[in-house]
N, C-alpha and C positions, 0 to 999 in steps of 0.2 A: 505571714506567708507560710505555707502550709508543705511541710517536705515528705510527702509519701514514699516509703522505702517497702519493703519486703523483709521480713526477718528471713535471714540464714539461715535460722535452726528449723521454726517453727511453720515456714512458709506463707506466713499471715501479714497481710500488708495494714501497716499502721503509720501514724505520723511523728516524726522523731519528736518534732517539738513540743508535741502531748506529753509524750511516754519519755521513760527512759530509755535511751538506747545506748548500745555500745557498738564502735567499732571493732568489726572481726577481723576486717582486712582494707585494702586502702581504697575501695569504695560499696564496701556490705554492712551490713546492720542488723544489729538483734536488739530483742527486747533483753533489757537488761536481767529479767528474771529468767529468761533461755538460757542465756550464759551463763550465769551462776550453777544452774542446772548443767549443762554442758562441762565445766570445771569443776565438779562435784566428781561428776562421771571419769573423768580424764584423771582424776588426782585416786581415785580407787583403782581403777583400772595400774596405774603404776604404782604403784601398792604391792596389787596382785602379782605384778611380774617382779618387781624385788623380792616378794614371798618364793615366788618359783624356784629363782636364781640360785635363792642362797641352799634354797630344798638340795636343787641339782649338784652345786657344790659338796656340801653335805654327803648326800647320796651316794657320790661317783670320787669321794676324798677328791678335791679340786683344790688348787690355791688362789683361782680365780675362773671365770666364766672365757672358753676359749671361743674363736669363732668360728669352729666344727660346730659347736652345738647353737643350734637356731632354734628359737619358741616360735 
């Protein structure tokens, strides 16, 4: 039996039971190489903002990040 989804990311409708998929949420689907891609993305991305953080502290003599300052 044949389960047509929609990937999440990629918006391309394919069949879970072919491909690999992953669950994103408690009834969405990707292909499992979107999300790898998608969590590649996600995991630089906060990366880049602890880089920022620690700049700002740095910068501004800080002994930690207060919540005045917003990125």
């Amino acid at each position: 039996m044949a389960h047509y989804v929609t990937c999440s990311i990629c918006k391309k409708r394919f069949d879970r039971d072919k491909y690999p998929a992953v669950l994103t949420s408690s009834r969405r689907y990707a292909h499992a190489i979107c999300a790898g891609v998608l969590s590649e993305e996600e995991k630089k991305k906060e990366e880049e903002r602890i880089e920022l953080e620690t700049y700002i502290i740095k910068l501004f003599n800080l002994k930690h990040m207060d919540g005045k300052i917003t990125l």
